[in-house]
C-alpha positions as CSV (number, residue, x, y, z in Angstrom):
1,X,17.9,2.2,4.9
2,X,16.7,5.8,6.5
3,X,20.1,7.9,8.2
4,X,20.1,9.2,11.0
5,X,18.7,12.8,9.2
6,X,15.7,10.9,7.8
7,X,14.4,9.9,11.1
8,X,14.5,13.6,12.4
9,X,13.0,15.3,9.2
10,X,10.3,12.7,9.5
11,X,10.4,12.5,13.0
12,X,6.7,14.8,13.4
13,X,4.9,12.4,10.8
14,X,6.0,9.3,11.8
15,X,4.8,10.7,15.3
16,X,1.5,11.8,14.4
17,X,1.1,8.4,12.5
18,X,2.3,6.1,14.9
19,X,0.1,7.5,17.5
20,X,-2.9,6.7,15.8
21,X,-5.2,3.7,16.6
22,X,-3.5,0.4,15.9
23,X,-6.4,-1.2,14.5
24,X,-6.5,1.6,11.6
25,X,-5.7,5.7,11.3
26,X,-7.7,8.8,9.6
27,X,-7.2,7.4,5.9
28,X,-7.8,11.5,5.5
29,X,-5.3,12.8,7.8
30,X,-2.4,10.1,6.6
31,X,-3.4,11.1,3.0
32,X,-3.0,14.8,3.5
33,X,0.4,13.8,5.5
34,X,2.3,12.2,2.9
35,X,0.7,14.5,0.4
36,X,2.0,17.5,1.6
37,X,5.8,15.6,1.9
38,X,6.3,14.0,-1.5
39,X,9.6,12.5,-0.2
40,X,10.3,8.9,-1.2
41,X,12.3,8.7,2.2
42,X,9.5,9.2,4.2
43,X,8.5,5.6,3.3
44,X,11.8,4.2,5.4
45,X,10.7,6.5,8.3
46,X,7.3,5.2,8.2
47,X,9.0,1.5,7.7
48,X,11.8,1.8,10.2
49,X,9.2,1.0,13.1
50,X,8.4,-2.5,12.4
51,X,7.3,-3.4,9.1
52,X,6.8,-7.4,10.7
53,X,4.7,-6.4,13.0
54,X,1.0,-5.2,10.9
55,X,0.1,-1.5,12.4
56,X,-2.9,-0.7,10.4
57,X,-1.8,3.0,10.1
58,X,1.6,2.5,9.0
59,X,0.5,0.0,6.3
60,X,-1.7,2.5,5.3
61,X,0.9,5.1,4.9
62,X,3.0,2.6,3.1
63,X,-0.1,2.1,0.6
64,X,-1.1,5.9,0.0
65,X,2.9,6.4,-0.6
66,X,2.7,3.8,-3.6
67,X,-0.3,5.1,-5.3
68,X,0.9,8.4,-4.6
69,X,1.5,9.6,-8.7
70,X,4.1,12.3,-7.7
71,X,6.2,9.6,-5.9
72,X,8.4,7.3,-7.1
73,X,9.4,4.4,-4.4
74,X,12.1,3.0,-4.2
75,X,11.3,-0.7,-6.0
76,X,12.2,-2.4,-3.0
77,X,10.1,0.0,-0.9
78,X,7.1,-1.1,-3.4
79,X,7.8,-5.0,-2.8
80,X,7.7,-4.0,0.8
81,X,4.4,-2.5,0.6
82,X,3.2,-5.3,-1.5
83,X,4.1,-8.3,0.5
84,X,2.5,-6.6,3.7
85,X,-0.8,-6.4,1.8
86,X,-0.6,-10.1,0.3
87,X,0.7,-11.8,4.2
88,X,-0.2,-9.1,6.6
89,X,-2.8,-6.5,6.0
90,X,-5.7,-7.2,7.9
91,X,-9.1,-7.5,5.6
92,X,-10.1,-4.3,5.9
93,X,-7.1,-2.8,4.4
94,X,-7.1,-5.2,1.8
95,X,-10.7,-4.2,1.1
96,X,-10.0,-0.8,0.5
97,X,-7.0,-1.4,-1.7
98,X,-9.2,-3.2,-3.6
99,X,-11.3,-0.1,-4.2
100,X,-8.5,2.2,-5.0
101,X,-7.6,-0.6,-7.5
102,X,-10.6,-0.5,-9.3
103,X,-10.5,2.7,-9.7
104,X,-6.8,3.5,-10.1
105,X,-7.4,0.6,-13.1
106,X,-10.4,3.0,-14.6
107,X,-7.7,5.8,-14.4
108,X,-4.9,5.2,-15.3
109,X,-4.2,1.5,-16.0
110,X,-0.1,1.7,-16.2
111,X,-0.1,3.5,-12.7
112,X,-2.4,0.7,-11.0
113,X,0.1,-1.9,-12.4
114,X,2.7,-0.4,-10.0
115,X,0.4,-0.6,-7.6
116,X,-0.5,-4.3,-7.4
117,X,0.8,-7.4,-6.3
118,X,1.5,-11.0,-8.0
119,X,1.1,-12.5,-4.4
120,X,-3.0,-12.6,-5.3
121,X,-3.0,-16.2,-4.2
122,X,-1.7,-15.8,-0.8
123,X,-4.0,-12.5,-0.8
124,X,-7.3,-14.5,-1.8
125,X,-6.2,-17.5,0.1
126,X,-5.9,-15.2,3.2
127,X,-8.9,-13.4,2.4
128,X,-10.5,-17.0,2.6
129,X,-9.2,-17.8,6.1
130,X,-10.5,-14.7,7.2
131,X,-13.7,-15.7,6.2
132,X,-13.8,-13.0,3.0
133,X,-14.2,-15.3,0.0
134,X,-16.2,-12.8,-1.4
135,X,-13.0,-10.6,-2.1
136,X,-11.8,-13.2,-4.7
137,X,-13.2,-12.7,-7.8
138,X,-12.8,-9.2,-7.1
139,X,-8.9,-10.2,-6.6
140,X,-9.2,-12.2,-9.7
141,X,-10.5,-9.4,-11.9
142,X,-8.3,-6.7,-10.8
143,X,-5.4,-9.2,-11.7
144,X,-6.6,-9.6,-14.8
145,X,-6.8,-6.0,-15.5
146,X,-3.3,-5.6,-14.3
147,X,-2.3,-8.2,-16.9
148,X,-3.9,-6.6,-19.7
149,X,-3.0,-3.1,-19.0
150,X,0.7,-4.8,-18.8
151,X,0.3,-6.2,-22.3
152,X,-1.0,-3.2,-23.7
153,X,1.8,-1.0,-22.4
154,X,4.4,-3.7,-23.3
155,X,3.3,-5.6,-26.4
């Protein structure tokens, strides 16, 4: 989906992101990155490099662009996201999207919405495997949150 004009804007970022560790980057540093480049193509950059193959830094790019309030992705850009965190993200990831959940939920409710999945069963099944069974009633309750904040917005 990115041109040719994409990659080279991005080129830098996608650099400096892909360099970092594969098993997770500075959640600061990747924060401040996308950030200070509000650009809803910078997600396809950031994607172009393999989204089925998990690099903890990417996916954590992909995750701070969604729940980014001043951008708007792309739907399929958010399903992308989404599905990487229900089959791929490893637990630590899921963890902390967990935590922004809860309190993107005591936020702004409507905005967390956008931000979750309806793949919670292959997330908490997952989550299981890995031997984090802990996560799902915190999966559970989140979901439920989602719902009701859904209802409330759209009666």
């Amino acid at each position: 989906m990115s041109g040719g004009s994409a990659d080279e804007k991005f080129a830098e970022i996608v650099a400096t992101i892909s360099a970092m560790p594969a098993e997770g980057g500075d959640a600061e540093e990747i924060a401040r990155l996308i950030d200070a480049h509000r650009d809803p193509d910078l997600f396809w950059a950031i994607c172009d490099w393999g989204t089925m193959h998990p690099f903890a830094p990417r996916l954590q790019a992909m995750l701070e662009m969604l729940a980014h309030k001043d951008i708007a992705l792309h739907p399929h850009a958010a399903g992308e996201t989404l599905d990487q965190l229900a089959y791929h993200a490893p637990v630590w990831i899921v963890e902390t999207h967990l935590e922004r959940m809860e309190k993107l939920l005591a936020d702004d409710p409507v905005h967390a919405a956008d931000c979750w999945t309806d793949l919670t069963g292959i997330m908490t099944r997952r989550m299981a495997e890995a031997g984090r069974g802990d996560l799902a009633h915190r999966i559970a309750a989140i979901d439920a949150a989602v719902e009701k904040a859904l209802e409330d917005e759209f009666p």
